[in-house]
N, C-alpha and C positions, 0 to 999 in steps of 0.2 A: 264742554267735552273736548277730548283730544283728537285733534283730525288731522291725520296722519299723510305725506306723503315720502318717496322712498329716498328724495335728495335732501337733506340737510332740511330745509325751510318749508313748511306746508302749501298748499298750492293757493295764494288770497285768493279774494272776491267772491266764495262760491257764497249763497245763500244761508243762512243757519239753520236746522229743523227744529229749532227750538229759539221762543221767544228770549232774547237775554241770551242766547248762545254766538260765542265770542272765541272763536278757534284760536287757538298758542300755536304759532309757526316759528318759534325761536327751538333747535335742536339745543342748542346748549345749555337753556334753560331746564328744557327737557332730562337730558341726560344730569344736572344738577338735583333734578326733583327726585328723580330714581335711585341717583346715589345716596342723597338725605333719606331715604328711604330704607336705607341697610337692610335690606331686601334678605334674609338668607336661603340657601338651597332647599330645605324643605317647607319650604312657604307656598302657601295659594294668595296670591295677588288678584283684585280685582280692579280690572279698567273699567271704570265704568262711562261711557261713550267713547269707543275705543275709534271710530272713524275709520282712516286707513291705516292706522296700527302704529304711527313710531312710537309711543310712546309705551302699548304692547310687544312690541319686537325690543325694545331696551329692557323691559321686567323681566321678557323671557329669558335672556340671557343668563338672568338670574336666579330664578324662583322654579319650585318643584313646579307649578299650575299657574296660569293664568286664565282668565277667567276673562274673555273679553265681551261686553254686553253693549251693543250697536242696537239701535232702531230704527237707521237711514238704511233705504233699502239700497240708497248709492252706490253705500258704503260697504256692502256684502259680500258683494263678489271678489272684490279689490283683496280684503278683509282674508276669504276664501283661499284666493290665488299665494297671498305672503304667506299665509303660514300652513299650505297645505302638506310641509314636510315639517310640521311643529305637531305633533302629539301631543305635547302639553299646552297647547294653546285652543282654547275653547271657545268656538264663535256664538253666542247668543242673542237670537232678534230678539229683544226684550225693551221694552218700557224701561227705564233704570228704578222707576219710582214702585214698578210691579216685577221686579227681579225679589225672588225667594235668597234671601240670605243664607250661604251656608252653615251648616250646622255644625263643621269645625272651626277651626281656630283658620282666620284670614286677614288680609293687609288690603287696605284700599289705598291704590295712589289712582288721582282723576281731576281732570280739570271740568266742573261742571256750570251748565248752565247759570245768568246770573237767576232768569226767572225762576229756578228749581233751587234754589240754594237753602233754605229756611227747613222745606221738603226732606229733601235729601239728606242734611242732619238729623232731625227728626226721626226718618228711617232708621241711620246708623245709630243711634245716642238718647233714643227714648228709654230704649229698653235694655238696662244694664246687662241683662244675663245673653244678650245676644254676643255673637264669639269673634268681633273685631278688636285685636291685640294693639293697632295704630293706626289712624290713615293720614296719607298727606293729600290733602284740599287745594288745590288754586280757586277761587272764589272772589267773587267783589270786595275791594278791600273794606268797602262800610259795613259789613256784614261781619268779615273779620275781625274789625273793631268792637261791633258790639258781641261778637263772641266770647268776647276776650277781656273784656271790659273790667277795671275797677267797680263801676258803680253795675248792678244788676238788676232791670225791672223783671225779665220775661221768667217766670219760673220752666219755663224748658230748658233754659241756658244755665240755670244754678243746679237744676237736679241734674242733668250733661256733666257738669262740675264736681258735680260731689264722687262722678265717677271715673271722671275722664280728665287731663289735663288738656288744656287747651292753647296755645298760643300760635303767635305772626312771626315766621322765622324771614324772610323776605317778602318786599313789596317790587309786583312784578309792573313796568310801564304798559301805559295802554298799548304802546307802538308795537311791543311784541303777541299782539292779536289781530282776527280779521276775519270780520269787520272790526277795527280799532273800536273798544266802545269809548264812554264817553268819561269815564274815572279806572285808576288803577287797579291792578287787584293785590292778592295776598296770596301766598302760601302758608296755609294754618296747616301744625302738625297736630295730633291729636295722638293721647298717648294714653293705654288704662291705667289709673293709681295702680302702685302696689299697695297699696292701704287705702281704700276708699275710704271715706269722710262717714258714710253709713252705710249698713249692710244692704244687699241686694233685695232682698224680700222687704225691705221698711221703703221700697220707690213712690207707693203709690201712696202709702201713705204720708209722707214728708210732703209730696207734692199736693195734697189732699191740707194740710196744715198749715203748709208755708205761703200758699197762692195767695190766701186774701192779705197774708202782711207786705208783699210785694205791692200792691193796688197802689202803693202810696209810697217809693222807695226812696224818697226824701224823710221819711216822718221821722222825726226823732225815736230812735229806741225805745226808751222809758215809755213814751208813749205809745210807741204800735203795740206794745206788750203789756199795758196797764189793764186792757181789759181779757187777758186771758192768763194771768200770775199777781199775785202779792204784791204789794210795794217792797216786802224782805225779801221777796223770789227774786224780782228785777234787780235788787240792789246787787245779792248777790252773784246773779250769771250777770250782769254788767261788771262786776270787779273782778270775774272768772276770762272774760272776754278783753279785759283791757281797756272799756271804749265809757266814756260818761254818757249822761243824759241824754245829751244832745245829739247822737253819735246817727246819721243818716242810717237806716236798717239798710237798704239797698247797699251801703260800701261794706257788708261782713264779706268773710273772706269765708270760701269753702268748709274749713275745720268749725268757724265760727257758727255758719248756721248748725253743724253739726252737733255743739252744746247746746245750739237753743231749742232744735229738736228733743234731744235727749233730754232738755227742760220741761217744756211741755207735756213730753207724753211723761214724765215720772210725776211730774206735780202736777198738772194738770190734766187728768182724765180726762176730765169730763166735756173739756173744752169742746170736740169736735162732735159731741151728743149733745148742744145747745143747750148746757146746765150751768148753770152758774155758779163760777168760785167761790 
């Protein structure tokens, strides 16, 4: 979370209220994240652990709304006091993980907890038809990594993908946190395709298909796929895909799972009704 004070650098040493929470007291970083941000004027931005606001008082600057959602009650008053001639700046004591997402179109920048990180995505990137246009993330950077990953086991992070881009635009030092943890983190930006990989109403299902060939995202192609298509099926979306036999399922790339779905469900019906080809 971003815990705010009103000179340049955050105030060290205070406690965290959240297990894995790891305050950002570098302004200039700060001020960097909100620029990468390209924030524009009729935007709703959300802080999500807004603290004592610089990172809120920078967005406001820029955005129609801000949205700022605290659940230290330390932090309230402080919170209160900054922006009580900010109209557009909205204080909410809220849980970030029981915050109702709004139902227009909005930008998340936040630096969140490490313990809530998994969480937190989840929230934003489960569910395709929810209405965030980008957010940018400071998060652990091992976390960023496997966000972000070549190889893919966790099927939430490849359906996240098939709708969302995902990468590590900077790696931010522990020094500039406090309590310092104990590895660096990441600024992951997150951005919606203009072309998602598959449509929005086929989520649940892809995820429903694709789960159990994850289980094993070393397994060679030809074989995660032998028992639910043809040996002429596998042959050819393997020559449609680019990759031979051998090719680990786990390393497809986003458009890739997205023929192999399209595979399955036209040749293979029957697969997910336990019938055999």
């Amino acid at each position: 979370m971003s815990k705010g004070g009103k000179d340049g650098n955050i105030r060290r040493g205070e406690p965290p209220n959240f297990t894995g929470q790891h305050l950002l007291h570098n302004k200039g970083i700060i001020h960097d994240i909100v620029k990468q941000a390209e924030i524009q004027q009729d935007e709703t931005v959300i802080d999500f652990g807004a603290g004592k606001g610089v990172m809120t008082e920078v967005l406001a600057q820029r955005a129609r709304q801000v949205l700022a959602v605290e659940i230290d009650q330390k932090f309230l008053a402080a919170l209160d006091r900054r922006f009580a001639d900010h109209n557009h700046v909205k204080i909410i004591n809220q849980d970030i993980l029981q915050f109702t997402l709004p139902r227009s179109e909005f930008v998340v920048v936040s630096n969140i907890p490490y313990a809530i990180t998994t969480p937190m995505m989840k929230k934003l990137l489960d569910n395709p038809n929810q209405n965030m246009s980008r957010g940018l993330i400071v998060m652990e950077k091992g976390a960023a990594k496997r966000f972000t990953s070549g190889r893919i086991k966790d099927i939430y992070v490849l359906l996240w993908r098939m709708y969302f881009d995902i990468r590590i635009v900077r790696h931010i030092a522990k020094t500039n946190f406090s309590p310092p943890p104990k590895v660096d983190s990441a600024l992951v930006i997150i951005t919606r395709k203009k072309q998602p990989c598959i449509a929005y109403r086929e989520a649940n299902l892809f995820r429903k298909i694709v789960k159990p060939l994850l289980r094993q995202p070393d397994m060679p192609i030809g074989i995660a796929l032998s028992s639910i298509l043809t040996h002429k099926q596998v042959k050819i979306l393997r020559k449609k895909l680019g990759v031979n036999h051998e090719f680990p399922i786990g390393y497809l790339s986003e458009k890739q799972w997205g023929a192999v779905f399209e595979t399955i469900v036209n040749h293979a019906p029957g697969y997910m009704s336990g019938k055999k080809r």
